[in-house]
C-alpha positions, -999 to 999 in steps of 0.1 A, spaced: 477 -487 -36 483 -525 -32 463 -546 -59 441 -573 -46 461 -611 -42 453 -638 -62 460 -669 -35 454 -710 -38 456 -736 -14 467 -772 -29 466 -804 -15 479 -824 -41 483 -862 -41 519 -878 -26 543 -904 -30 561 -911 1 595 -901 3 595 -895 -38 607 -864 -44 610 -857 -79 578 -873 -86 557 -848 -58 580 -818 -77 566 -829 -108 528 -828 -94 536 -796 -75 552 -780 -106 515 -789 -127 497 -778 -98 513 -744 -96 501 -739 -137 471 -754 -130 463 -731 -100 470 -698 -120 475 -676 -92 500 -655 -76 506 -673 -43 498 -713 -42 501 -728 -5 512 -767 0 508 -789 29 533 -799 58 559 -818 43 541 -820 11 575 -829 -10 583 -861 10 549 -870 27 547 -876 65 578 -895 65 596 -882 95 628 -900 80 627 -887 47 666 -870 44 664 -829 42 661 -810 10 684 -783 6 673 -751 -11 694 -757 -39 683 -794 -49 684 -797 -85 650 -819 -80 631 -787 -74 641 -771 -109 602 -781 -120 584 -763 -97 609 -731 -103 600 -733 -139 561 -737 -133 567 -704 -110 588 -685 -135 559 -699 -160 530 -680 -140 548 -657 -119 536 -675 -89 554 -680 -58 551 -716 -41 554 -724 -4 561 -755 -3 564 -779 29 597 -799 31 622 -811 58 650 -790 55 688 -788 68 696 -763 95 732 -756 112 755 -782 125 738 -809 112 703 -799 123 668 -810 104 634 -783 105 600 -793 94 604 -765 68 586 -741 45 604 -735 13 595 -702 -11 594 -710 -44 600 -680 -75 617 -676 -109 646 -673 -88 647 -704 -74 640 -718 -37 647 -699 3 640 -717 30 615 -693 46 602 -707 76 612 -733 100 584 -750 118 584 -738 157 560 -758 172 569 -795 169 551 -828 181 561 -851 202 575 -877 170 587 -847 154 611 -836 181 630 -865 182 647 -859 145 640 -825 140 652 -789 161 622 -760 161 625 -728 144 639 -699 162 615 -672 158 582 -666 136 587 -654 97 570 -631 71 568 -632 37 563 -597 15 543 -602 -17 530 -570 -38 530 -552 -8 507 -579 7 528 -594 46 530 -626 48 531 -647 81 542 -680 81 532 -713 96 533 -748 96 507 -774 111 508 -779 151 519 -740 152 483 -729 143 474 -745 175 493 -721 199 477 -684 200 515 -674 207 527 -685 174 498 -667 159 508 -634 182 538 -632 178 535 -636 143 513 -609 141 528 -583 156 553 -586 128 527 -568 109 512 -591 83 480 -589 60 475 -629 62 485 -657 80 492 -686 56 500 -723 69 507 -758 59 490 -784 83 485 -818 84 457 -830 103 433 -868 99 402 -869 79 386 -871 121 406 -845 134 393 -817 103 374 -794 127 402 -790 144 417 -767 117 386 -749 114 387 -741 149 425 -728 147 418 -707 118 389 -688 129 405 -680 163 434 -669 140 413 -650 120 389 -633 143 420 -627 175 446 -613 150 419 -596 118 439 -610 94 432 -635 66 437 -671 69 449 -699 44 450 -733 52 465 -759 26 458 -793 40 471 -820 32 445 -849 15 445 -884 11 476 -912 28 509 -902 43 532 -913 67 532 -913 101 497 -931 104 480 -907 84 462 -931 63 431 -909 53 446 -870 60 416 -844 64 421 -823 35 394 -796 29 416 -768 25 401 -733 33 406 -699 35 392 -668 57 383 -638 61 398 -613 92 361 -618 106 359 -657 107 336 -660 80 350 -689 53 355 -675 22 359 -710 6 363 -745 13 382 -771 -6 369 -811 -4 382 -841 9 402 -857 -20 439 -854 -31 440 -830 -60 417 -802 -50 431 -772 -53 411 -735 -37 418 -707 -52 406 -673 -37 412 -630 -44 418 -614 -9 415 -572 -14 
C-alpha cells in the first residue's frame, strides 16, 4: 500500500533571463519546502522571456537544485524552455532528482506569442512517484478539457501544472482546476507563478493552490513571490 505524498507548490521570486540566480532560489526553495514533490511555475528558470535561449537537461547551471533534491529526496518540476529535435524550442517541464534533470513534459498547448518561437509537445506525459501517477501540464494546457482527458486516461492520481496567469486573470485558474478536479476525480496542483515577468506580466496572479478529486481547495497560497504551499494528499 502506497504511503500518502508530501507535495508543495512554489512560486518563488525571478530574475529575468538569470538562470543561475533563479537555480540558486529554486535550489533553497526545494530545502525550504521539505517535501517530496515541489511544483514551479511556467518558465520559472528564465521568467516570461519568450527569447530566453533553451536549457538543456544537462546544463551545469542546474547542479544547485540537483543537490537541494539529493539533499531532501525531493523531486523538482521545474518550468524551463527547452531544446527539442532539429533545432526545435518547447515551453518545457524539467524533473529534477539526485540524479540529475529529464525533460519530462513539453507544453502542448501554446499561445498565440508562444508559437512563433516555440513547437508544442507531441502527446500528454506522466510522472510515477511512490507509486503515486503523475500527469503533467503546463499553463494554457489547463484550459483545454482535452489536455486534461487525455491525460487522464493515462491513469494518474494527480494532475500537476505550471501556469502563468495576471494578478486579474487569478480566477481563471480556479476555474480550470476545479473542472479538472471534479471531470477527471483526481487531485490538482497549481504552482503559479507571483510577482513581474516578461511578456507584460508585470504583477503575475500567484495564489498557488491545490485540490481535492471533489473541487474542494485543500489550500491556497497568497499573492507574493516567495510563498510556497505545501500539502499531504492520501
Amino acid at each position: 500500500m502506497r504511503a500518502p505524498l508530501r507535495i508543495a507548490v512554489a512560486q518563488p521570486p525571478c530574475v529575468s533571463y538569470k538562470v543561475e540566480t533563479n537555480a540558486g532560489t529554486h535550489a533553497a526553495t526545494v530545502r525550504d519546502a521539505g517535501t517530496r514533490v515541489v511544483v514551479f511555475p511556467e518558465l520559472s528558470l528564465t521568467g516570461y522571456e519568450l527569447d530566453a535561449p533553451a536549457i538543456a537537461a544537462d546544463d551545469p547551471r542546474l547542479a544547485p537544485i540537483v543537490e537541494a533534491c539529493a539533499e531532501m529526496r525531493s523531486l523538482a518540476l521545474v518550468g524551463a524552455p527547452v531544446p527539442g529535435q532539429e533545432g526545435a524550442a518547447h515551453i518545457g517541464m524539467l524533473a529534477v532528482d539526485d540524479g540529475g534533470a529529464t525533460v519530462a513534459y513539453r507544453k502542448m498547448w501554446l499561445g498565440e506569442a508562444e508559437s512563433e518561437r516555440f513547437t508544442p509537445g507531441g502527446k500528454p506525459a506522466v510522472l510515477e512517484v511512490d507509486g503515486w501517477r503523475l500527469g503533467l501540464a503546463i499553463c494554457k494546457d489547463t484550459g483545454v478539457p482535452q489536455h486534461a482527458a487525455d491525460t487522464a486516461a493515462l491513469g494518474i492520481d494527480a494532475y500537476v501544472a505550471g501556469v502563468l496567469e495576471s494578478a486579474d486573470d487569478a480566477a481563471v485558474q480556479d476555474e480550470r482546476a476545479h473542472r479538472v478536479a471534479t471531470g477527471e476525480r483526481v487531485w490538482v496542483a497549481i504552482a503559479s507563478f507571483a510577482g513581474g515577468t516578461g511578456g507584460g506580466y508585470d504583477r503575475a496572479a500567484g495564489r498557488s493552490s491545490i485540490w481535492t478529486p471533489h473541487g474542494e481547495v485543500l489550500g491556497r497560497a497568497g499573492p507574493e513571490p516567495g510563498a510556497i504551499l505545501r500539502a499531504t494528499i492520501a
